[in-house]
C-alpha positions as CSV (number, residue, x, y, z in Angstrom):
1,X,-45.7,69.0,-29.4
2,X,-43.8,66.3,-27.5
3,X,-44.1,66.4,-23.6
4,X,-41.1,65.1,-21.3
5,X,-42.1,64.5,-18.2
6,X,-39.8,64.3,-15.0
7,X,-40.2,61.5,-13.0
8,X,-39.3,63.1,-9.8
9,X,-42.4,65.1,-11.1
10,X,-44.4,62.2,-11.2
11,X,-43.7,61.1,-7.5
12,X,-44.9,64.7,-6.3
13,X,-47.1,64.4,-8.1
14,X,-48.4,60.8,-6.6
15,X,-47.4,62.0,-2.7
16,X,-50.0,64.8,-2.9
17,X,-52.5,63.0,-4.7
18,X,-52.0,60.3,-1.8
19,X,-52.5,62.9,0.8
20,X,-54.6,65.9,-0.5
21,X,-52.3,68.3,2.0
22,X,-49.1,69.7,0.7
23,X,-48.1,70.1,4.3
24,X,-47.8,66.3,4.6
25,X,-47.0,65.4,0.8
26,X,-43.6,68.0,1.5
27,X,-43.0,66.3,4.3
28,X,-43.4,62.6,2.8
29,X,-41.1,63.6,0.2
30,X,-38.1,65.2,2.4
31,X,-38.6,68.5,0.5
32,X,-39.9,71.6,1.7
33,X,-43.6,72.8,0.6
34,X,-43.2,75.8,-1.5
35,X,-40.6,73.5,-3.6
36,X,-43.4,71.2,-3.9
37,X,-46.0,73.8,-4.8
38,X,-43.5,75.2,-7.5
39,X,-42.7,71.5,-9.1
40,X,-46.3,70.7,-9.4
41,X,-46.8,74.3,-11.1
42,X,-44.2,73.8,-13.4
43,X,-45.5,70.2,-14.4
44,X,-49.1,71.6,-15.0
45,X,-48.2,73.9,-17.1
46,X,-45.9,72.0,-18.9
47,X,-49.2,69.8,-19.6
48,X,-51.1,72.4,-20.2
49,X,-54.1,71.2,-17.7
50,X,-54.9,71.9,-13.7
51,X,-54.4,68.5,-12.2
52,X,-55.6,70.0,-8.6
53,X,-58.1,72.1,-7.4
54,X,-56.7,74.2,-4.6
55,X,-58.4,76.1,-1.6
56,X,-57.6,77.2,1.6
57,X,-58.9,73.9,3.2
58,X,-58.4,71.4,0.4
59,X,-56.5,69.7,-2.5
60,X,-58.2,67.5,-5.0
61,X,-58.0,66.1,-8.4
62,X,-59.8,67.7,-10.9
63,X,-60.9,65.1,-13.7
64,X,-57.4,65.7,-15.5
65,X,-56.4,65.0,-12.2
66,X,-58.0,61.7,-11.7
67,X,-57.0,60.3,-15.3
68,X,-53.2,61.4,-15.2
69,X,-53.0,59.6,-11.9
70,X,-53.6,56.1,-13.3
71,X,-51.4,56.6,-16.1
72,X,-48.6,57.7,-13.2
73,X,-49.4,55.3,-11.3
74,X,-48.1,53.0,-14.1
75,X,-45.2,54.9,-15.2
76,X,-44.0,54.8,-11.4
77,X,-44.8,51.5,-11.5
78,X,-42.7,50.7,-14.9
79,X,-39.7,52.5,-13.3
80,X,-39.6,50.4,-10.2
81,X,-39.5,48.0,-12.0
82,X,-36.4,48.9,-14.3
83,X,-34.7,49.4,-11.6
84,X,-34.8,46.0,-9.8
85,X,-34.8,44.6,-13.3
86,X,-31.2,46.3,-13.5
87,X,-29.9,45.5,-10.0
88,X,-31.2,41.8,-10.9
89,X,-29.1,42.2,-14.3
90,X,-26.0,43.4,-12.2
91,X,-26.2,40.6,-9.7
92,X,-26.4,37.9,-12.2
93,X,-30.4,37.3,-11.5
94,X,-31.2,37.8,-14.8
95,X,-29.8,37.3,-18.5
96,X,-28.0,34.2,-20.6
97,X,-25.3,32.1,-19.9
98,X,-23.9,29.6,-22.2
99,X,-21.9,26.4,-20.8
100,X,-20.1,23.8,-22.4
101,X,-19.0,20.7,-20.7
102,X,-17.5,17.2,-21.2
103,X,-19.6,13.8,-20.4
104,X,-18.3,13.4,-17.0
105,X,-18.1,17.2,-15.7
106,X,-22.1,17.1,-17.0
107,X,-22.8,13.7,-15.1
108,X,-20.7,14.6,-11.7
109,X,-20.3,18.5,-11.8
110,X,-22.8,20.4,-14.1
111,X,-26.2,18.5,-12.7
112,X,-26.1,19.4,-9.0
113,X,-24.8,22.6,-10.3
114,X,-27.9,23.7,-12.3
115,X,-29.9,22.3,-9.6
116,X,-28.8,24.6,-7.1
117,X,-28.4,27.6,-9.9
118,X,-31.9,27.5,-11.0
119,X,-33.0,28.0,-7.0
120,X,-30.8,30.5,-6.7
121,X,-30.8,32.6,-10.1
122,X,-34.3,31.7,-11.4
123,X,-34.4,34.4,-14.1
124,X,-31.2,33.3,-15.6
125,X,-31.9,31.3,-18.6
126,X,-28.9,28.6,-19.7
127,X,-27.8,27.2,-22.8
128,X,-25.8,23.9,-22.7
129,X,-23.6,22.6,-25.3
130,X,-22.0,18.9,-24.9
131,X,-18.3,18.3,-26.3
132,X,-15.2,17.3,-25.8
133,X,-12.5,19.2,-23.6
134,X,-10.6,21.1,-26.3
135,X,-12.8,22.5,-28.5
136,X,-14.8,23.6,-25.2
137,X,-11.7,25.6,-24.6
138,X,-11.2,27.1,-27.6
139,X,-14.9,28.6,-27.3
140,X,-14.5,29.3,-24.1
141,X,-11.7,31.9,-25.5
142,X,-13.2,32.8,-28.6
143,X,-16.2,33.7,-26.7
144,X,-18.6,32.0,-27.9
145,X,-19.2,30.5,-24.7
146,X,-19.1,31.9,-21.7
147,X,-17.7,29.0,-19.3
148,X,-16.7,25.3,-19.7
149,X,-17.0,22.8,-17.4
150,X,-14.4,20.3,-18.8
151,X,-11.2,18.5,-18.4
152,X,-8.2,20.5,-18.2
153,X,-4.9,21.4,-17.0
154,X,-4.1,25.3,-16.2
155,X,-5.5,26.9,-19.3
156,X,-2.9,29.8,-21.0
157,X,-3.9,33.1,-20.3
158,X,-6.0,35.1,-20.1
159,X,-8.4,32.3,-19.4
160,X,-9.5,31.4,-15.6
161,X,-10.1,28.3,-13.6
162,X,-10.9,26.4,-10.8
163,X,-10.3,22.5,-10.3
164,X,-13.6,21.3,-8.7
165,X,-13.1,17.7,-9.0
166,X,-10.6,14.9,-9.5
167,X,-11.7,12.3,-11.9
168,X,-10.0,8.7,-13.2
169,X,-9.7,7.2,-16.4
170,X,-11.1,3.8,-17.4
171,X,-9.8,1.4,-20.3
172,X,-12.6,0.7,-22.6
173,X,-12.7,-2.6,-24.8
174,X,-14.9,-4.7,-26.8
175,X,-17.3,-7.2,-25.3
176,X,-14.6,-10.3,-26.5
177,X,-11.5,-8.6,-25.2
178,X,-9.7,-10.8,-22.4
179,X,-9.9,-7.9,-20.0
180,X,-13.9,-7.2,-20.8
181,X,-15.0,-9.6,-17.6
182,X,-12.2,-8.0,-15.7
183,X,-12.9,-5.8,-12.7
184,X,-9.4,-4.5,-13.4
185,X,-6.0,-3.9,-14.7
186,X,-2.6,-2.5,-14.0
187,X,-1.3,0.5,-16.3
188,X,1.8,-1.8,-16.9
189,X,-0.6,-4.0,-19.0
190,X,-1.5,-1.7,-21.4
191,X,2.2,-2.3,-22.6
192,X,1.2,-5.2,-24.4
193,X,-1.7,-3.4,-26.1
194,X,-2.6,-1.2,-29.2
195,X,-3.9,1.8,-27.7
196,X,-6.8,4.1,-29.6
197,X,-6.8,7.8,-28.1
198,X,-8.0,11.0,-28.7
199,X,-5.9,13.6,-30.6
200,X,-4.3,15.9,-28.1
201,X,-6.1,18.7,-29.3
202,X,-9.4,17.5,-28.8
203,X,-8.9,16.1,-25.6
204,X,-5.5,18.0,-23.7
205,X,-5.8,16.9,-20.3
206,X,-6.7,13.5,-20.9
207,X,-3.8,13.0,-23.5
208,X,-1.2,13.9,-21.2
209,X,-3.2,11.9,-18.0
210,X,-2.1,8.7,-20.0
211,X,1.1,9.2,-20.6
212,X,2.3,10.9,-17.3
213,X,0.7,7.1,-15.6
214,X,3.0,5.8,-18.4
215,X,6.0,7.3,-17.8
216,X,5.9,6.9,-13.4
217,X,5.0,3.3,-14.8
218,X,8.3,3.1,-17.0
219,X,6.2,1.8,-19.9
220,X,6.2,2.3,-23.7
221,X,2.8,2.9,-25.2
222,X,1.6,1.9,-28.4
223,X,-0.8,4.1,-30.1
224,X,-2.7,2.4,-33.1
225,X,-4.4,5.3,-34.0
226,X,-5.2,8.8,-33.0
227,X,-9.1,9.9,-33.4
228,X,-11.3,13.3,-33.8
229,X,-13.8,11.9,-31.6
230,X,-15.9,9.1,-29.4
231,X,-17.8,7.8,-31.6
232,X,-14.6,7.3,-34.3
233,X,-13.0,5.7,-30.5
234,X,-15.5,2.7,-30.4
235,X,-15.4,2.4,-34.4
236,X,-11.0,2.1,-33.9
237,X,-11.1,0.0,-30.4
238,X,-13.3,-2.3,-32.2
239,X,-11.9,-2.6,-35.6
240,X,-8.0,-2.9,-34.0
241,X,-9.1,-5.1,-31.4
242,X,-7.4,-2.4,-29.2
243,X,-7.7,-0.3,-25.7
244,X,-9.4,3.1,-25.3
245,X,-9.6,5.5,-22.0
246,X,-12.7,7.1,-20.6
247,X,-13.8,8.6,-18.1
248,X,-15.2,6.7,-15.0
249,X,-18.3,8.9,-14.6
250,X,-20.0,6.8,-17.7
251,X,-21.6,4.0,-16.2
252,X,-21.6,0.3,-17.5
253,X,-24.2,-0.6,-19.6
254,X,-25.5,-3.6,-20.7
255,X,-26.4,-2.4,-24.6
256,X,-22.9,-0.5,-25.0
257,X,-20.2,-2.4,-27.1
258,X,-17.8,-0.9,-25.1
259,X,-16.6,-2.2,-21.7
260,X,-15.5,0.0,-19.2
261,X,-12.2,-1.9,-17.0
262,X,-11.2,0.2,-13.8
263,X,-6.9,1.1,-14.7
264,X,-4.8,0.4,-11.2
265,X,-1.3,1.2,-10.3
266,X,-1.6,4.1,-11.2
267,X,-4.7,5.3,-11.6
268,X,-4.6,8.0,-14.8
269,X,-6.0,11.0,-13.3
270,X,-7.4,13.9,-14.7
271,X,-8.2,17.5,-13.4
272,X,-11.7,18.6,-13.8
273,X,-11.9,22.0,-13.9
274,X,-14.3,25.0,-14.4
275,X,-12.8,27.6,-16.6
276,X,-14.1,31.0,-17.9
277,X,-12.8,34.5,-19.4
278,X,-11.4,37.1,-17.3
279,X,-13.9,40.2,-16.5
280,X,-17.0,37.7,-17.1
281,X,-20.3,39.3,-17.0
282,X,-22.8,38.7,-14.0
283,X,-24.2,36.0,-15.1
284,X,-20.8,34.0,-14.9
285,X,-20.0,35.0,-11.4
286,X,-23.7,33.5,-10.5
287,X,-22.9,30.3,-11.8
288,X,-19.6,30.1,-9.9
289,X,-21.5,31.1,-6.9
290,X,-23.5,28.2,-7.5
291,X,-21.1,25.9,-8.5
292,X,-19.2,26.4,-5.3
293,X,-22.4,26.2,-3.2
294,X,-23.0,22.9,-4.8
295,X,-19.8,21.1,-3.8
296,X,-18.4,18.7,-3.3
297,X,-19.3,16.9,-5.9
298,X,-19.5,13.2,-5.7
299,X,-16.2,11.1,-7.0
300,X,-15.6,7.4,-7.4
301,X,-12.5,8.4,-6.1
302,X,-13.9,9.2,-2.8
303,X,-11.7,11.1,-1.0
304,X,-10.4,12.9,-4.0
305,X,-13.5,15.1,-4.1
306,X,-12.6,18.9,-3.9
307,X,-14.0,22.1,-2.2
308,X,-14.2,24.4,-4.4
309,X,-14.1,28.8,-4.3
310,X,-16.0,31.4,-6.1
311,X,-12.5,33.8,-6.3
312,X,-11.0,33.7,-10.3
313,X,-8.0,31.6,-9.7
314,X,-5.3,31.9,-12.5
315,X,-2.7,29.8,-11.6
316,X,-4.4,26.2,-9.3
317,X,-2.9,23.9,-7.4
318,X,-2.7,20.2,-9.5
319,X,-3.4,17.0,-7.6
């Protein structure tokens, strides 16, 4: 026959065990004695075993006593437990969180980000995914991840976001380009040059960055080709002899075949922002927590860094 056992049972069951007088168990417990008498009756014989040996001086643990009491100890134990494990749960200390984010919100936003996070949320685990803006979007609404750290204007509903940093674009060219040992160029050069980008829907934000510089400049662009990704960019900007934009958190290295040329008058500028589902669970609103405690985040753009809030923000204000 199966045996349920109460835990407020239990913790009677512990307090006069603990102090062998029901006197001071009752009042331990903030109930009154003959309630505690009649509990601990009703859970003996719902074992079937005397667990104390009464007499008009004493209470003590008879040998049933004495081996229940360990395995209480542990159940009492085990419950404490669940419940701090659930409070952690509802605070966002515990649990997954999955983030997607674009090269320059990992190198500027998402690293001094999980620094502070795992301080503050160590039994969070995180799983990170590396893309470009728009398809981190599109997960970000399907749900199949839970935020994206990413270049964006104001998503469509339902979607959230926050803008936490401001960042420019760069031309990128080939080693033998004129402009490759250049420490910079006006947008209104790029009128003269093919021009490699990304489709829109791969990379929104960016896309329209380009040609709102063009059209305050007054210039026509001329797109050579439009590509699914980075590594088809440096196969086109190569091949076409032709200018690409990226993002001026990539450094300049050595070994790339790709320069990176600062862009001037204007600069292109793009809004990166944090963006996540409406209603997200704990874990989310941990990560925003620490994503606001970890700003501002450094920007070549110096004073174009932004203070960010933890508060869902629909609608943001642009640059």
């Amino acid at each position: 026959m199966e045996t349920k056992l109460e835990l407020r049972h239990v913790v009677y069951f512990l307090a006069l065990a603990d102090e062998r007088h029901f006197g001071r168990a009752a009042a331990k417990l903030f109930i009154g004695q003959p309630t505690l008498s009649q509990q601990l009756q009703r859970l003996e014989r719902q074992l079937g075993v005397e667990l104390f040996a009464r007499t008009s001086h004493d209470v003590r643990l008879t040998p049933a006593g004495q081996a229940f009491r360990v395995e209480a100890e542990q159940v009492l134990e085990h419950a404490q437990r669940a419940v701090e494990t659930a409070r952690e749960a509802a605070s966002g200390r515990l649990g997954k969180i999955s983030i997607g984010f674009n090269f320059a919100a990992g190198q500027q936003v998402l690293r001094p980000t999980l620094r502070r996070f795992n301080v503050d949320y160590p039994g969070l685990s995180t799983t990170l995914g590396e893309g470009l803006s728009g398809p981190q979007l599109s997960a970000v609404s399907e749900g199949k991840i839970d935020v994206a750290l990413v270049y964006s204007g104001i998503p469509p509903k339902p979607l959230l976001a926050q803008r936490v940093l401001t960042a420019s674009l760069v031309a990128m060219v080939v080693r033998h380009h004129p402009w490759a040992t250049r420490e910079r160029v006006a947008f209104r050069e790029l009128a003269d040059q093919p021009i490699v980008l990304l489709r829109r829907e791969r990379s929104p934000a960016m896309y329209d960055a380009v040609f709102a510089a063009a059209e305050r400049c007054g210039i026509p662009l001329t797109v050579a080709t439009e590509v699914e990704d980075s590594g088809a960019t440096a196969v086109m900007v190569e091949t076409l002899q032709a200018v690409a934009f990226g993002s001026d958190a990539r450094p300049r290295r050595p070994t790339e075949d790709l320069v990176a040329v600062r862009i001037v008058d204007p600069v292109p500028l793009v809004g990166v922002r944090a963006v996540w589902r409406p209603d997200p669970k704990p874990a989310v609103a941990a990560f925003l927590s620490s994503l606001a405690a970890a700003a501002p985040f450094p920007s070549p753009l110096g004073d174009r860094t932004v203070r960010i809030s933890v508060q869902p923000i629909e609608h943001d204000q642009d640059e």
